[in-house]
TIMI-695597 format. One record per residue: residue in three letters; x, y, z of N, C-alpha, C in turn. Coordinates in Angstrom, 1 decimal. Example, Ala and Ser with C-alpha at 12.3 -4.5 7.8 and 13.67 -1.06 7.14 Angstrom:
<recs>
[ALA, [13.2, -5.7, 7.8], [12.3, -4.5, 7.8], [13.2, -3.3, 7.8]]
[SER, [12.8, -2.2, 7.1], [13.7, -1.1, 7.1], [12.9, 0.0, 7.9]]
</recs>
This chain:
<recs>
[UNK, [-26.3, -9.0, -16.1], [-26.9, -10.2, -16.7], [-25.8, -11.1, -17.1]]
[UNK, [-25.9, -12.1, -16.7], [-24.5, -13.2, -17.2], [-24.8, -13.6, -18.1]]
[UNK, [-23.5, -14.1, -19.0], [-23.8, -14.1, -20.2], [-24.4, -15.4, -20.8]]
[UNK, [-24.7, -16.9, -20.0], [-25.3, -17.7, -20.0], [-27.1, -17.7, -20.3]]
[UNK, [-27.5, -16.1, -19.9], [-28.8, -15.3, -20.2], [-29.2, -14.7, -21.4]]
[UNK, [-27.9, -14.4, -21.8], [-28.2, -13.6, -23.0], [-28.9, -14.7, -24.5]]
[UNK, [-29.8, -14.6, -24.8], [-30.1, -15.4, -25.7], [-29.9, -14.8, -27.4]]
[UNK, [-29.4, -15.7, -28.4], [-29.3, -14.8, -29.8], [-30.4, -13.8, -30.0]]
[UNK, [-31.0, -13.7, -29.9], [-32.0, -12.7, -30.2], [-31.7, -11.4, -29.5]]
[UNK, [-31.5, -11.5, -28.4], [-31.7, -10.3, -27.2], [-30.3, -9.6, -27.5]]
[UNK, [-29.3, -10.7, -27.9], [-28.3, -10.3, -28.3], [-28.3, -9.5, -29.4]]
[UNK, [-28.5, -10.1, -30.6], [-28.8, -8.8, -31.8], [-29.5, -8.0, -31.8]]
[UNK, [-30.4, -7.9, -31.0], [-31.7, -6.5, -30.4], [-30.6, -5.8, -29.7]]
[UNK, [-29.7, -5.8, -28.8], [-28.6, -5.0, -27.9], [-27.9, -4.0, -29.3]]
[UNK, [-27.1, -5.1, -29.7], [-26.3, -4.6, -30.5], [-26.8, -3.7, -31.8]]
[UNK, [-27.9, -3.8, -32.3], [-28.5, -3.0, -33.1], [-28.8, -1.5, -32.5]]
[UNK, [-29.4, -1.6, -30.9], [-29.2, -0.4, -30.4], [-28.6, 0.6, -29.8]]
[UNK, [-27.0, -0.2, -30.0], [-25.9, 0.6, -30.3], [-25.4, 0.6, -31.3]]
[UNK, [-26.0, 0.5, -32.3], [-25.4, 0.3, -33.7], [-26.7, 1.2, -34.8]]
[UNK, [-27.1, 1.6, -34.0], [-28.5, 2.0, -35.1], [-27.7, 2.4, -36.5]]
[UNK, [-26.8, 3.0, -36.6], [-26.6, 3.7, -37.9], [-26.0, 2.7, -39.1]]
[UNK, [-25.6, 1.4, -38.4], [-25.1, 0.8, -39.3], [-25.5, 0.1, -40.1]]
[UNK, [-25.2, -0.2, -41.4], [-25.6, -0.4, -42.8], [-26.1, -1.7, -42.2]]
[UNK, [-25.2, -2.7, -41.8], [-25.7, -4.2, -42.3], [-25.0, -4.4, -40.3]]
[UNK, [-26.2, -5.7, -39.5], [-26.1, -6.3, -38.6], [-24.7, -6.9, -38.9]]
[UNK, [-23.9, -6.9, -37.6], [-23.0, -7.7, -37.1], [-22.8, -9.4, -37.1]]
[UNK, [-21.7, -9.9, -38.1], [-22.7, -11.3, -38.2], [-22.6, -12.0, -37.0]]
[UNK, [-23.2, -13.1, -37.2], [-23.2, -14.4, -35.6], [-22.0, -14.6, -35.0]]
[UNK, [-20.7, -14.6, -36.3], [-19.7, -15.2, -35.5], [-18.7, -13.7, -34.6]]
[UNK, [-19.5, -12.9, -34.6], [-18.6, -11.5, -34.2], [-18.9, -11.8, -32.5]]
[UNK, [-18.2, -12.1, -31.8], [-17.4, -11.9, -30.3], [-18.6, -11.8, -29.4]]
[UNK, [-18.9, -12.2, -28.4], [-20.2, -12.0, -27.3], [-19.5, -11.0, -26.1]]
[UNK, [-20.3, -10.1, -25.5], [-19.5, -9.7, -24.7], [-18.7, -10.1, -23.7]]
[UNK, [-19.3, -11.4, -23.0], [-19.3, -12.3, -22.0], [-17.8, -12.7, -22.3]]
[UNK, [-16.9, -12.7, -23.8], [-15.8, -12.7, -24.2], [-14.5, -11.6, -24.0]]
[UNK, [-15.8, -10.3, -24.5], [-14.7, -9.6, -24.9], [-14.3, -9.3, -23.6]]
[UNK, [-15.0, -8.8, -22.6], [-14.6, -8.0, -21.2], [-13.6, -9.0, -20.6]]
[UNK, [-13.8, -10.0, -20.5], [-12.2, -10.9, -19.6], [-11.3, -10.1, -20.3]]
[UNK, [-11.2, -10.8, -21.9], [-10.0, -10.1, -22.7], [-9.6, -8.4, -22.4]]
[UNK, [-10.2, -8.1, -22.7], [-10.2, -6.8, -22.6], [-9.2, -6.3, -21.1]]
[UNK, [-9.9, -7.2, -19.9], [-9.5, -6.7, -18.7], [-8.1, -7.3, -18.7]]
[UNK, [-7.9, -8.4, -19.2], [-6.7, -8.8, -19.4], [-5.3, -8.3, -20.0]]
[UNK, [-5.9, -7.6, -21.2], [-4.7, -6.6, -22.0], [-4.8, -5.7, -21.0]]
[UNK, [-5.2, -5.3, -20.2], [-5.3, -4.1, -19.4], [-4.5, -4.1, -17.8]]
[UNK, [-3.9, -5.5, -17.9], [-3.5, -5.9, -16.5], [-4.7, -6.1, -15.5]]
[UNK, [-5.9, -6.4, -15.8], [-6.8, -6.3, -14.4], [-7.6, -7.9, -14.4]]
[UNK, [-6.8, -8.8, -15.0], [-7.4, -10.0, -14.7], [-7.6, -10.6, -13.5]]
[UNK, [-6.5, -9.9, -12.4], [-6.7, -10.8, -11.0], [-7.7, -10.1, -10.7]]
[UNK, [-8.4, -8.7, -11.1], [-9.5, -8.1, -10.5], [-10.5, -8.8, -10.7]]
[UNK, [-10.6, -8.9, -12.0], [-11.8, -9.6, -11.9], [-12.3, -10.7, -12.2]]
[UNK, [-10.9, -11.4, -12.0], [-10.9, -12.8, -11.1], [-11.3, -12.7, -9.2]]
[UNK, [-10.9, -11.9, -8.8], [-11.0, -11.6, -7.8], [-12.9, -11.5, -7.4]]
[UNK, [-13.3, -10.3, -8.7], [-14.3, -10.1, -8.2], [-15.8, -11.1, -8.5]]
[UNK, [-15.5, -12.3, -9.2], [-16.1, -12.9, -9.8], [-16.3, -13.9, -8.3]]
[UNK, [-14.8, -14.4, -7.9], [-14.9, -15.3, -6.4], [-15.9, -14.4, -5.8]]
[UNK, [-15.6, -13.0, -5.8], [-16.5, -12.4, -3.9], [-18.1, -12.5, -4.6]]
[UNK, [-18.4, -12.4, -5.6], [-19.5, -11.7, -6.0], [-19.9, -13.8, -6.3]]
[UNK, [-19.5, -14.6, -6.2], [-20.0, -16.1, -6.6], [-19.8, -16.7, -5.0]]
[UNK, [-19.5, -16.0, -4.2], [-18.7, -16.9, -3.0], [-19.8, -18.1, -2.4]]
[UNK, [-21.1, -17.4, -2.2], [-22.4, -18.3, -1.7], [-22.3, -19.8, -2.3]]
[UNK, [-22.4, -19.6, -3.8], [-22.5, -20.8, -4.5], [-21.2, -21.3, -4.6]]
[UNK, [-20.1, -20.7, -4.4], [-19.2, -21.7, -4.8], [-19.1, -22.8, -3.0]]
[UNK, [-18.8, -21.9, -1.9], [-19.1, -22.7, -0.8], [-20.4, -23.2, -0.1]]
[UNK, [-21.5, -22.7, -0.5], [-22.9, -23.0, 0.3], [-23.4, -21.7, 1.0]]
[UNK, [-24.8, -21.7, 1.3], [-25.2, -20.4, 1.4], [-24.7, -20.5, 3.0]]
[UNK, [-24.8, -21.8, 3.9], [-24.2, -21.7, 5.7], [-22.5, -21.2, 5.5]]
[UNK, [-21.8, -21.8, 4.8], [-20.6, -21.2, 4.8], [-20.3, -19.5, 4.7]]
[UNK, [-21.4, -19.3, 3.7], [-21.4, -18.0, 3.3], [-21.3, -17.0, 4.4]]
[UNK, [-22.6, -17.4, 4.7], [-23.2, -17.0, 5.8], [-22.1, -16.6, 7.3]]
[UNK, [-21.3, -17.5, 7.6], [-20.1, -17.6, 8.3], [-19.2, -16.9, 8.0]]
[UNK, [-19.0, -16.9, 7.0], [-17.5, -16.3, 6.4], [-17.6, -15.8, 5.3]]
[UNK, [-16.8, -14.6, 4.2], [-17.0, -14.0, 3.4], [-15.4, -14.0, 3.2]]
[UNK, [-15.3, -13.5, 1.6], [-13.9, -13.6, 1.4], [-13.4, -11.6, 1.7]]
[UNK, [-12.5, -11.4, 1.6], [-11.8, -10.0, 2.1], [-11.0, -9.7, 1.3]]
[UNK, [-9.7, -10.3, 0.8], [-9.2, -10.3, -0.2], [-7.9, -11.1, -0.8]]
[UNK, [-7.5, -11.4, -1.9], [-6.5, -12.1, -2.4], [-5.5, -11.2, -2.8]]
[UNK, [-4.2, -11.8, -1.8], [-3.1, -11.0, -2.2], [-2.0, -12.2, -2.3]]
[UNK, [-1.3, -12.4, -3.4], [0.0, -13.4, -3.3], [-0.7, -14.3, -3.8]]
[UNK, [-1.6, -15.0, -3.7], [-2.2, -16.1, -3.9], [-2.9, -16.5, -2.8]]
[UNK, [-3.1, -15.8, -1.7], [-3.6, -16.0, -0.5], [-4.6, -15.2, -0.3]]
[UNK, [-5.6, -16.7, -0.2], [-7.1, -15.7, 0.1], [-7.7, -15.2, 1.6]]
[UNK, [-7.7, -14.2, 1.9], [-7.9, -13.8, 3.1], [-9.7, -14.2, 3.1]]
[UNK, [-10.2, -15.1, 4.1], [-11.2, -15.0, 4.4], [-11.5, -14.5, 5.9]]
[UNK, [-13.0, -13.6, 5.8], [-13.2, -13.2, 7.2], [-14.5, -13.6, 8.0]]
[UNK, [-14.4, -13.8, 9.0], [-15.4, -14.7, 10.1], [-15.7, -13.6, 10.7]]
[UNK, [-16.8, -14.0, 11.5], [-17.4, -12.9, 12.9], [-16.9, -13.5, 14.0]]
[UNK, [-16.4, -14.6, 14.7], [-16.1, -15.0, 15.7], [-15.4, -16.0, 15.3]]
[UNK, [-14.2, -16.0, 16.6], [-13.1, -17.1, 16.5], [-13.0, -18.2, 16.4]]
[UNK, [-14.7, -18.6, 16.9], [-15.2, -20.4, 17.2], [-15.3, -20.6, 15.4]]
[UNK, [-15.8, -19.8, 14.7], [-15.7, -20.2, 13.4], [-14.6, -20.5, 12.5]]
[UNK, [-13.7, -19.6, 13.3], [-12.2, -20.3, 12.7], [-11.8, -21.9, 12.7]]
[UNK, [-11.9, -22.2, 14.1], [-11.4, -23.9, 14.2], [-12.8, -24.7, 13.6]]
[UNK, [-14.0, -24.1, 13.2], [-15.0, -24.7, 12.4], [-14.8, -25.0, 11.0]]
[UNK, [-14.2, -23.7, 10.3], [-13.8, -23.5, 8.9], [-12.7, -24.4, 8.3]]
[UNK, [-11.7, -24.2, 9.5], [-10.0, -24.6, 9.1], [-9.9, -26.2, 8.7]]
[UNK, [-10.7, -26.7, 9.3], [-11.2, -28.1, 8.2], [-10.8, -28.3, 6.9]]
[UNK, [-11.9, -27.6, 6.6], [-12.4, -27.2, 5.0], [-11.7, -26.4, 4.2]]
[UNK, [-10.6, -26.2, 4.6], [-9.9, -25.4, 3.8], [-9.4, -25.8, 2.4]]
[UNK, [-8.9, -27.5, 2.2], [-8.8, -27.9, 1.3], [-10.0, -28.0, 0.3]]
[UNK, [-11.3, -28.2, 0.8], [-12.3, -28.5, 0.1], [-12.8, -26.8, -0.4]]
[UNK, [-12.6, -25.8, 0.5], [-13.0, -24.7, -0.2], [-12.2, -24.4, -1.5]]
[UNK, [-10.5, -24.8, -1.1], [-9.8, -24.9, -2.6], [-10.3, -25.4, -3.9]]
[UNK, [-10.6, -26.6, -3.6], [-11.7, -27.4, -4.5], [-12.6, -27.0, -5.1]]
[UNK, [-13.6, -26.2, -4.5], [-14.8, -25.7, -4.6], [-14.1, -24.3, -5.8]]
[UNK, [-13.3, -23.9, -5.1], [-13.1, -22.4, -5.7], [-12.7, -23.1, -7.3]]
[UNK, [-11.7, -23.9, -7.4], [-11.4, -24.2, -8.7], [-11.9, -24.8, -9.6]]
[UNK, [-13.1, -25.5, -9.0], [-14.2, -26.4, -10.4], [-15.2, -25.5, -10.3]]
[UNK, [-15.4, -24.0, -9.7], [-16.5, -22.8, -10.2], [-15.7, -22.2, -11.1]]
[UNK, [-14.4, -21.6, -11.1], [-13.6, -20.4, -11.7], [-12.6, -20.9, -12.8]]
[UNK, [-12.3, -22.1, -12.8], [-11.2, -22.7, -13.4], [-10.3, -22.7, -12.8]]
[UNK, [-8.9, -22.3, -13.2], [-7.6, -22.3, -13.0], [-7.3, -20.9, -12.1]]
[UNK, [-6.5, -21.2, -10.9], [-7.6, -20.4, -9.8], [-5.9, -19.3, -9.3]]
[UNK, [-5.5, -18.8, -8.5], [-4.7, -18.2, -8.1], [-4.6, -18.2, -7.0]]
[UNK, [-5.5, -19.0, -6.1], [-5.2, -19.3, -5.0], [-4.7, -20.3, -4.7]]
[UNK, [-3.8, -20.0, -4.1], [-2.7, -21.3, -3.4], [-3.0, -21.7, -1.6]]
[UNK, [-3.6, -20.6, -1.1], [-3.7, -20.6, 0.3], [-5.2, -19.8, 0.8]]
[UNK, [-5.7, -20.8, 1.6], [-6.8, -19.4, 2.5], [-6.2, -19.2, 4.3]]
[UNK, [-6.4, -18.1, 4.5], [-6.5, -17.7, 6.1], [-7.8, -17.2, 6.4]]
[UNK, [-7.9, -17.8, 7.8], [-8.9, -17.2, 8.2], [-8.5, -16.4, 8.8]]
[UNK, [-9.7, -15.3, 9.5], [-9.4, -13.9, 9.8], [-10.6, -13.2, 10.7]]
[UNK, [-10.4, -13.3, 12.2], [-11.8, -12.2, 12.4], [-11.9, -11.1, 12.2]]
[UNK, [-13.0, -10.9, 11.9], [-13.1, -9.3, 11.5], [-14.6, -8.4, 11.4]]
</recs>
């Protein structure tokens, strides 16, 4: 569930049912999870993961469902996003847009880690 879904209510019904024993509800201003898990993954060193995994699992919407459809991401290494096609002709279709996929990726995710895409059959 993203945390744009979570409404105050459903939220303090969650947390009370992991909390059943405790005296007094959690107040309003106590942390949403939707917060703590970046953080969390980030003391932990796993921020490019799941930066990583946020791109593969958003990739439709960030480029269009026909893009999608074409091409899927494979993976970021260096700053370089490996994307992969089913056929070659989609390569010299894609390689256009490679600036504008940059684009796209950084006004969905923010501040982005990719510096490069390749295309890739596969």
């Amino acid at each position: 569930m993203a945390p744009e879904c979570v409404t105050p209510n459903l939220r303090t019904r969650v947390l009370r049912e992991w909390q059943p024993f405790a005296a007094e509800p959690l107040p309003p201003s106590a942390p949403s999870l939707g917060h703590l898990v970046p953080d969390v993954m980030k003391r932990l060193g796993l921020h490019q993961r799941l930066w990583e995994s946020q791109l593969f699992s958003r990739w439709a919407e960030i480029v269009g469902d026909l893009n999608a459809r074409l091409c899927q991401p494979s993976s970021l290494r260096n700053g370089r996003l490996t994307i992969t096609v089913a056929h070659p002709a989609y390569i010299q279709e894609l390689r256009p847009h490679k600036a504008l996929f940059l684009q796209k990726i950084q006004q969905h995710l923010g501040k982005t880690p990719v510096r490069d895409i390749i295309f890739r059959v596969g």
